[in-house]
N, C-alpha and C positions, 0 to 999 in steps of 0.2 A: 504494500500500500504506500501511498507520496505522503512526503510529508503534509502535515494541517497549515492551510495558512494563519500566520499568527496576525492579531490585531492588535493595533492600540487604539483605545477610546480616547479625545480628547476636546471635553466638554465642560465647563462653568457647572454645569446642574449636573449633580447626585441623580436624581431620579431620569435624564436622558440616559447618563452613561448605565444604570443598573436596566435600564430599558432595551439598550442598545445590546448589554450584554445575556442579557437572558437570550434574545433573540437569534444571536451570535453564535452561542455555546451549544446551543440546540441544533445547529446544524453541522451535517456529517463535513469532516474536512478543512471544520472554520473552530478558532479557537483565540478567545480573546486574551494575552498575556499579560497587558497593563494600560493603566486607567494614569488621564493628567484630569486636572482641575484650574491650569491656568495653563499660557502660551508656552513658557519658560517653565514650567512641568516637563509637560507637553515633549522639547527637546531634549531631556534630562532622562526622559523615562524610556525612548526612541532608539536614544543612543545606549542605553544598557540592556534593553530587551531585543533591539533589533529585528523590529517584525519587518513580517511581505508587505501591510499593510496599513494604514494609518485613515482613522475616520475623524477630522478636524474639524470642531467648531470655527467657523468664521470668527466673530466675535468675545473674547475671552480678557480674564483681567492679566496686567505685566506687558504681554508684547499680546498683538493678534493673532489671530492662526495665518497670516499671509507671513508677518514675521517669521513664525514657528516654521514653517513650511519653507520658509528661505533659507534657515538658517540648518535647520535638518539635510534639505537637501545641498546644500553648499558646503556641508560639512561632514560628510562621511562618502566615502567610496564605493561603498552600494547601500545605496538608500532606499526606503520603500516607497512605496506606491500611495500617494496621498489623495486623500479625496476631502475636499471641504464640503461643510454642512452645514447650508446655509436655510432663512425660510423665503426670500424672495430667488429665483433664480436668473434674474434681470438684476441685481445689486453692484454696483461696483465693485465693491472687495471681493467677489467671483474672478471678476475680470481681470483681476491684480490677482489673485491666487493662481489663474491658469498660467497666467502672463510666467512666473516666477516658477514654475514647475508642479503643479500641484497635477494629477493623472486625469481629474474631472469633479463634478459639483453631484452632491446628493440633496431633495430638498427634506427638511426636518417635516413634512409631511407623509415622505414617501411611507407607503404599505412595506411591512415586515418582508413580503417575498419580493421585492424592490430592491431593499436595503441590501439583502442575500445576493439576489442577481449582480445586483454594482460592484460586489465586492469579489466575488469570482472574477468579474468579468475584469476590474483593472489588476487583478494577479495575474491574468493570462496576458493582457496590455497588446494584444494584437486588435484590438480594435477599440472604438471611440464610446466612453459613455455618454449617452444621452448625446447623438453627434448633431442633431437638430438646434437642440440648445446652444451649444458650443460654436453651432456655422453663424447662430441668431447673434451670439455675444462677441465673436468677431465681428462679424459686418457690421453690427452695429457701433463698436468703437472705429473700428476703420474707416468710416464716415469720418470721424471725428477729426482724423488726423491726415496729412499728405500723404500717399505710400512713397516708402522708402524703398528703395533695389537697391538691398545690400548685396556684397560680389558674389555671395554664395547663392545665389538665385543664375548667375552666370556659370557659373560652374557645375550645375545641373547638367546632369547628361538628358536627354531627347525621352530617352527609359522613366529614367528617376521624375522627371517633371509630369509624366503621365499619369507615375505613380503616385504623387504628391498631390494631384487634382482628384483621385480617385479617393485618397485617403481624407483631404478637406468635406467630401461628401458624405463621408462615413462608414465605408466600406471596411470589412475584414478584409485579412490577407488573402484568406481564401475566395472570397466575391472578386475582387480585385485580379487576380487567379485566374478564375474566368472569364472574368472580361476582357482581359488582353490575351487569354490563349497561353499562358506560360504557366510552369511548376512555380505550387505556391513555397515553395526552398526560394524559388530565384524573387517572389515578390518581396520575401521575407528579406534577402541581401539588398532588394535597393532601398526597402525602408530602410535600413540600418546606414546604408550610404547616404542618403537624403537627411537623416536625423546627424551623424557626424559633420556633411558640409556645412547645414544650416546652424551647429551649436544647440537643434532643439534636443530635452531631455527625453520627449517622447512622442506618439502620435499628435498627443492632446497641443503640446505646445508648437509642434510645427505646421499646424493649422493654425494656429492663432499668429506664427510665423509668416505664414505663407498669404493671408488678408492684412498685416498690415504692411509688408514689403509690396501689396500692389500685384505679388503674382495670382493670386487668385482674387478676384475682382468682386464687388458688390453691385445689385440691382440684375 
């Protein structure tokens, strides 16, 4: 059997995270290892337990969970899979969490088999949560701003730029796979080359890459 993916909760309220973790615990394969109560917890607890996974409140006392989520993953060499937990998912501090590396946004509404789904899903990180959302809170900050063509949008091979449009959409490896007719092993090496040229940490963030560099366009 694989190992369980391990969780950290990391919520202001007592009664989320004993919520978050009943629900957690009860499932086959998922296993929650440790709990923060502030941002700066939150990183403390991260870096000693070392989980696959991390569910972050947005909002927290000391530093925010955008902080926490910056500082987690700017500081350890393999870092987990963070997901912020917000109750709007139009918020700013989303958009600043993905920006910064964060895997994708869960909302503090979501249904129990929601919360489960999410969490499988950015351990396996070959495809986008909630990719609707995520295309929504790009374009809609990339309005905001001039797009930028950093060189790494140039150094895109013909492949990989295919690829990166496919994965903006919200596609798996394997949909992606099909689409162009090729072994999902070879879609899987050009994400990995499109995420090294771009600096992005993962799917999540090289779509939020790729609308504000201008290569993947709004409207």
């Amino acid at each position: 059997m694989s190992a369980p993916v391990r969780i950290v909760l990391a919520d202001d309220e007592r009664m989320v995270r004993t919520a978050l973790r009943v629900i957690l615990d009860a499932e086959p394969g998922l296993e929650v290892v440790g709990e923060a109560a502030t941002g700066a917890e939150a990183v403390s607890v991260v870096r000693a337990e070392r989980p696959d996974v991390v569910l972050m409140d947005v909002r927290m006392p000391e530093i925010d969970g955008i902080r926490a989520t910056e500082q987690i993953l700017g500081g350890m060499a393999e870092p987990p899979r963070i997901v912020v937990v917000t109750t709007f998912e139009n918020d700013a501090y989303v958009y600043d969490a993905l920006r910064v590396g964060a895997a994708g946004f869960l909302l503090k509404r979501a249904a129990a088999e929601e919360l489960v789904s999410a969490v499988r899903l950015v351990a396996r990180s070959d495809s986008l949560l909630y990719p609707a959302a995520v295309r929504g809170l790009a374009a809609e900050h990339a309005r905001n701003r001039p797009p930028e063509a950093p060189p790494w949008v140039a150094r895109l091979t013909e492949r990989e730029a295919e690829v990166l449009r496919l994965v903006a959409t919200g596609l798996t490896n394997a949909e992606i796979a099909a689409r162009m007719g090729v072994g999902a092993a070879t879609v899987k090496t050009h994400v990995a080359s499109v995420l090294a040229k771009s600096g992005a940490r993962d799917r999540t963030q090289a779509v939020i890459l790729a609308y504000e560099s201008g290569f993947v366009r709004t409207g």
